[in-house]
ZASEVO-981743 format. One record per residue: residue in one letter; x, z, y of N, C-alpha, C, CB in turn. Coordinates in steps of 0.001 Angstrom, whole numbers, m for minus. Glycine has a CB too. Example, Ala and Ser with C-alpha at 12.3 -4.5 7.8 and 13.67 -1.06 7.14 Angstrom:
 residu    n.px    n.pz    n.py   ca.px   ca.pz   ca.py    c.px    c.pz    c.py   cb.px   cb.pz   cb.py
      A   13190    7800   m5690   12300    7800   m4500   13200    7800   m3300   11308    9046   m4473
      S   12850    7080   m2250   13670    7140   m1060   12900    7870      30   14084    5725    m598
! end
This chain:
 residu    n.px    n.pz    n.py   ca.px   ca.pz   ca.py    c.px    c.pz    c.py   cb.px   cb.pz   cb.py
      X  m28881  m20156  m15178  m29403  m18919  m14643  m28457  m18334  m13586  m29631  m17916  m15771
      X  m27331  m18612  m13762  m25909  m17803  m12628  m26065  m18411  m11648  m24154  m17930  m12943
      X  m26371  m19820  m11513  m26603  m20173  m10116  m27524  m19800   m9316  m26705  m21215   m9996
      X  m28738  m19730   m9951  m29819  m19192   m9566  m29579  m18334   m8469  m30413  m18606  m10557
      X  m29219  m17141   m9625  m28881  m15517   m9389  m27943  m15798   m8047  m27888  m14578  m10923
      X  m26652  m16359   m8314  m26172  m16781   m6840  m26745  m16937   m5862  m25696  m17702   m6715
      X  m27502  m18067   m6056  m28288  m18381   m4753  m29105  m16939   m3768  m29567  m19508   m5355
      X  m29890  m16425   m5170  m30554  m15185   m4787  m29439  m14174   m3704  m30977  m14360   m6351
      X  m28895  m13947   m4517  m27671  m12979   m3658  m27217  m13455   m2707  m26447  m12623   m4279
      X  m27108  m14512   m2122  m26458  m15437    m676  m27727  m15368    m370  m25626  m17186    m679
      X  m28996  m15685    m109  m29958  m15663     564  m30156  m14236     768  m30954  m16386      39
      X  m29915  m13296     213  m30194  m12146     604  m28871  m11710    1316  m30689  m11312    m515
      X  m27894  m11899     808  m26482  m11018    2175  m26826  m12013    3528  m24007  m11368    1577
      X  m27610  m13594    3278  m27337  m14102    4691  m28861  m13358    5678  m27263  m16205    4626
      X  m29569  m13233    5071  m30747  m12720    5287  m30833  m11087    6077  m31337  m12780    3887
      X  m29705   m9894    5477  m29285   m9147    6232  m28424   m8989    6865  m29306   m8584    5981
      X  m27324  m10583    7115  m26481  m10371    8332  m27460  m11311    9150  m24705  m10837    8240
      X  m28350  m11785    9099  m29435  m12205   10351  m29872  m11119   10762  m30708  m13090   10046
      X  m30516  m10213    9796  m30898   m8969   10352  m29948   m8066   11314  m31226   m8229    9259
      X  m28722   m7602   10839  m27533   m7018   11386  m27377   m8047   12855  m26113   m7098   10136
      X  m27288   m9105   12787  m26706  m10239   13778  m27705  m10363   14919  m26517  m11779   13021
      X  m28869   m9837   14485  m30128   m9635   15843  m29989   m8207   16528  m31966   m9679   15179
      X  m29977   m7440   15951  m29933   m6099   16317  m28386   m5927   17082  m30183   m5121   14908
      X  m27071   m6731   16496  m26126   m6574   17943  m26295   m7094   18386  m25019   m6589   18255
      X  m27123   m8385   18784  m27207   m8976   19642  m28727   m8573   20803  m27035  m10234   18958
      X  m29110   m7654   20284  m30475   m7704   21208  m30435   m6623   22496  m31893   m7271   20177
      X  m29481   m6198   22674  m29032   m5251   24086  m28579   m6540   25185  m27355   m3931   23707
      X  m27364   m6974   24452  m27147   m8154   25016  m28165   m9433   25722  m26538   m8557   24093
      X  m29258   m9574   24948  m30367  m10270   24916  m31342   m9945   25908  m30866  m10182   23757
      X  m31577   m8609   25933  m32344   m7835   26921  m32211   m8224   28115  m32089   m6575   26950
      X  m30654   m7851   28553  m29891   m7977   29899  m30103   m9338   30520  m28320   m7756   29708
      X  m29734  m10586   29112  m30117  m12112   29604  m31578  m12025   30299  m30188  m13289   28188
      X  m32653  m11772   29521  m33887  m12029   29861  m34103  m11226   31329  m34851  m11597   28651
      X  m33322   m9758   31934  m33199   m9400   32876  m32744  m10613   34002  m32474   m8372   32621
      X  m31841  m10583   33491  m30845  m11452   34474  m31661  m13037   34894  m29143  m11800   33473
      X  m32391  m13762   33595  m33012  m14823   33675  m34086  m14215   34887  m33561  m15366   32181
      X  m35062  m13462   34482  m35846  m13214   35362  m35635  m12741   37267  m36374  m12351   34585
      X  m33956  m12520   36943  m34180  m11869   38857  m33437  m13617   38976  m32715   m9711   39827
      X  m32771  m14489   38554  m32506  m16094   38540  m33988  m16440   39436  m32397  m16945   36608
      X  m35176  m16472   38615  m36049  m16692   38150  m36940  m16762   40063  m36327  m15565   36774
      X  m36660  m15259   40235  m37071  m14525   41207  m36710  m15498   42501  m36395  m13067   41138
      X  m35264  m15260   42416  m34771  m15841   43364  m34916  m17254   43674  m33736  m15575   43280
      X  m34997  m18300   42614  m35363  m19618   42910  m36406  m19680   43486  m35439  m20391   41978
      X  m37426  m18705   43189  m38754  m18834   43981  m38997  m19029   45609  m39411  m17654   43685
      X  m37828  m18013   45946  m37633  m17339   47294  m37214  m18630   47834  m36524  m15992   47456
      X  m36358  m19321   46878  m35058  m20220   48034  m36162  m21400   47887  m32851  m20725   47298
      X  m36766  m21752   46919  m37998  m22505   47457  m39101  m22119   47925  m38428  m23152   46749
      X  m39766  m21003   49058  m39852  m20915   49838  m40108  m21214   50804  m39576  m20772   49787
      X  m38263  m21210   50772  m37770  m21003   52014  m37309  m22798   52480  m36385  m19714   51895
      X  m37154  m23285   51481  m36962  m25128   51576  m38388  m25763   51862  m36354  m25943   49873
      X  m39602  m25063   51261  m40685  m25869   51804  m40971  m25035   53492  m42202  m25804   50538
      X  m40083  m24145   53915  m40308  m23750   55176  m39636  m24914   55883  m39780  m22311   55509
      X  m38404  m25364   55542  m37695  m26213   56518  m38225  m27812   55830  m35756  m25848   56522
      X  m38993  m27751   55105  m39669  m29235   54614  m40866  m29497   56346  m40978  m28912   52466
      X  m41353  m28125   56372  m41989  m28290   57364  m41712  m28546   58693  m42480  m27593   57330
      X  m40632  m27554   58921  m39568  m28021   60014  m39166  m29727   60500  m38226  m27408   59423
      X  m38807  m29892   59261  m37992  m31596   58987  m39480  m32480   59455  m37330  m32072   56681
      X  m40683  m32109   59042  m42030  m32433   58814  m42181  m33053   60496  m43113  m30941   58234
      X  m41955  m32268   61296  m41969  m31981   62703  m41439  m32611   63586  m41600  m31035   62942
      X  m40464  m32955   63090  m38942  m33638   63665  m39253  m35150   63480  m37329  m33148   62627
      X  m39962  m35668   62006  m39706  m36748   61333  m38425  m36993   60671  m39932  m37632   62079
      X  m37718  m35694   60334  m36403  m35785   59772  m36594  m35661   58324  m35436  m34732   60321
      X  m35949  m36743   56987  m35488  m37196   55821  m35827  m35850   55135  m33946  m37766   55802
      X  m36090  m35355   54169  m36181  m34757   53453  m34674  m34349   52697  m37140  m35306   52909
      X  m33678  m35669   52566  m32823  m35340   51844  m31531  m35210   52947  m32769  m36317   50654
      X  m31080  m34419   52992  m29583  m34147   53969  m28455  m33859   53525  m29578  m33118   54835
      X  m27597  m35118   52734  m26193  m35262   52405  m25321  m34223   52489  m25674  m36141   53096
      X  m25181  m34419   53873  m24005  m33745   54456  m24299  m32061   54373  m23783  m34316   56101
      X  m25393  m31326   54076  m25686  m30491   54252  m25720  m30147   52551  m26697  m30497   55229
      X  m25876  m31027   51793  m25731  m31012   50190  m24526  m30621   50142  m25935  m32336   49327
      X  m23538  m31417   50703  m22384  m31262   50158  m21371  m29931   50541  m21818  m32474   50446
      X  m22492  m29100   51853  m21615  m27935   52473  m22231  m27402   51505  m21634  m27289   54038
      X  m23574  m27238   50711  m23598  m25920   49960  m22770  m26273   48494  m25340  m25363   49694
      X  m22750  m27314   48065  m22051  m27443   47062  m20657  m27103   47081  m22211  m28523   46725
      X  m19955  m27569   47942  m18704  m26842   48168  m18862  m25268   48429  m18004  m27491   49371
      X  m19197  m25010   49204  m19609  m23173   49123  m19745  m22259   48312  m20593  m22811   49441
      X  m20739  m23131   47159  m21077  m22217   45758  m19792  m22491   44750  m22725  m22799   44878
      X  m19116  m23749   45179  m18018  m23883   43643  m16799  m23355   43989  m17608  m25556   43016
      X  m17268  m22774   45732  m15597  m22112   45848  m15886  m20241   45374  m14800  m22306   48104
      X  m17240  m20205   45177  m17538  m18721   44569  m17745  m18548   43376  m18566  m18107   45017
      X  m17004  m19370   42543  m17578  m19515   40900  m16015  m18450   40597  m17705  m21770   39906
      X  m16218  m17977   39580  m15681  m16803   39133  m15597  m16480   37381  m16535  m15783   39871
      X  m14549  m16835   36815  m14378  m17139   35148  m15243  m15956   34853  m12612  m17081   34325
      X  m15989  m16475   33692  m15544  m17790   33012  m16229  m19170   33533  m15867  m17654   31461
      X  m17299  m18842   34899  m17708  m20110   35499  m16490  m20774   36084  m18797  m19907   36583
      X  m16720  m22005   35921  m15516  m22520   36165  m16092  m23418   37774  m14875  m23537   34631
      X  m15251  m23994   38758  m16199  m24292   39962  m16755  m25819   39799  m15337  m24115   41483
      X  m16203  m26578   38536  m16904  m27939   38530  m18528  m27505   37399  m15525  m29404   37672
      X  m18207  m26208   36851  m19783  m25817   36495  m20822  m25193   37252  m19814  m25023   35548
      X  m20048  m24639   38499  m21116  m23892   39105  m21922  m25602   39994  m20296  m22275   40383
      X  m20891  m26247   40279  m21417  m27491   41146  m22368  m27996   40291  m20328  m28668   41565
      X  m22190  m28715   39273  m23140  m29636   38189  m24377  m28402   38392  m22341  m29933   36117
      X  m24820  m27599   38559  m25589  m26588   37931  m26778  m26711   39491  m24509  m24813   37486
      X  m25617  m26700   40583  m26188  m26798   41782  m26344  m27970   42226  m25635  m26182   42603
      X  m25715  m29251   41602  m26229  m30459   42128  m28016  m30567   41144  m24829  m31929   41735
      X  m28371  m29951   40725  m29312  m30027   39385  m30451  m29324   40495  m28730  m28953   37587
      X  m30083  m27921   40901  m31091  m27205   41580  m30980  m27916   43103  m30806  m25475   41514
      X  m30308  m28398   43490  m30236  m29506   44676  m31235  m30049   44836  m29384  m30538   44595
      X  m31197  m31549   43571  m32021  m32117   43224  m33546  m31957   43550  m31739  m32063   42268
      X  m33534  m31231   42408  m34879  m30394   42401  m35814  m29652   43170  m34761  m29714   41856
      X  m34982  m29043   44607  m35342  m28381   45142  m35840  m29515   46434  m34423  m27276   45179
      X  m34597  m30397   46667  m35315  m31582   47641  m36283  m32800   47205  m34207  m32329   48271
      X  m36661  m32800   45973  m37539  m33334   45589  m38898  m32366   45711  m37123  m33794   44387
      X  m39122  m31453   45366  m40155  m30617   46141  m40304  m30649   47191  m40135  m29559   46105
      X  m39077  m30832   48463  m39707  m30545   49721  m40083  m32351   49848  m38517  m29635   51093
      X  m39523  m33086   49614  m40045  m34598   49793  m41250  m34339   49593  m39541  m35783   48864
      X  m41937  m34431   48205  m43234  m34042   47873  m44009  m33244   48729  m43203  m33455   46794
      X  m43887  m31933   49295  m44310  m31930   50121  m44604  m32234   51395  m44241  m31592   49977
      X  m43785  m32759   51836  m43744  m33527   52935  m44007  m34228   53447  m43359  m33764   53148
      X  m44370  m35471   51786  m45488  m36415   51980  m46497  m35962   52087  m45688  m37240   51181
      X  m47357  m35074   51323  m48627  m34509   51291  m48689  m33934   52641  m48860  m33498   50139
      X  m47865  m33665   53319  m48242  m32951   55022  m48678  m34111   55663  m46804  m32209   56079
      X  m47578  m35276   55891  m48080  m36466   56571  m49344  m37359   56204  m47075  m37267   56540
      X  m50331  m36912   55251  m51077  m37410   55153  m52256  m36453   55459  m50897  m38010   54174
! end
């Protein structure tokens, strides 16, 4: 029966420090989902603004993907990383949205030329 009863009592103190453990954490939480959303905002914009110069490139017959121009913003953003970002995390983070972002304008780009 004591174990039982144990158990009961640990499921219930862990049960109201979940409770306690949401409630400090949900101001904090708020701000993320703020912060996610103007992220959010802004990726929109900067793709955009990449299927603007997809079109550009479109025009030219110029590559979709531009190295050398990867590697000026990547250096740029990891020399503005600021602890606890560290600048080989802000890079990995931006070689990711890199990626991603010139694979959209490829994609589009094909769909223009056709």
């Amino acid at each position: 029966m004591r174990p039982i009863l144990f158990c009961l009592v640990a499921l219930g103190l862990f049960a109201q420090d979940q409770t306690e453990l949401a409630h400090a954490l949900s101001s904090s939480r708020r701000h993320i989902d703020h912060i996610d959303d103007q992220i959010v905002k802004l990726l929109n914009e900067r793709a955009a603004v990449v299927r603007e110069v997809g079109v550009v490139k479109s025009r030219f017959h110029a590559p979709a993907s531009a190295p050398g121009r990867e590697e000026q913003v990547l250096h740029r953003v990891s020399d503005q990383a600021r602890a606890p970002l560290t600048p080989e995390a802000v890079r990995k983070i931006y070689q990711t949205l890199l990626a991603e972002m010139s694979a959209m304008e490829d994609k589009a780009m094909q769909m223009q030329a056709k």
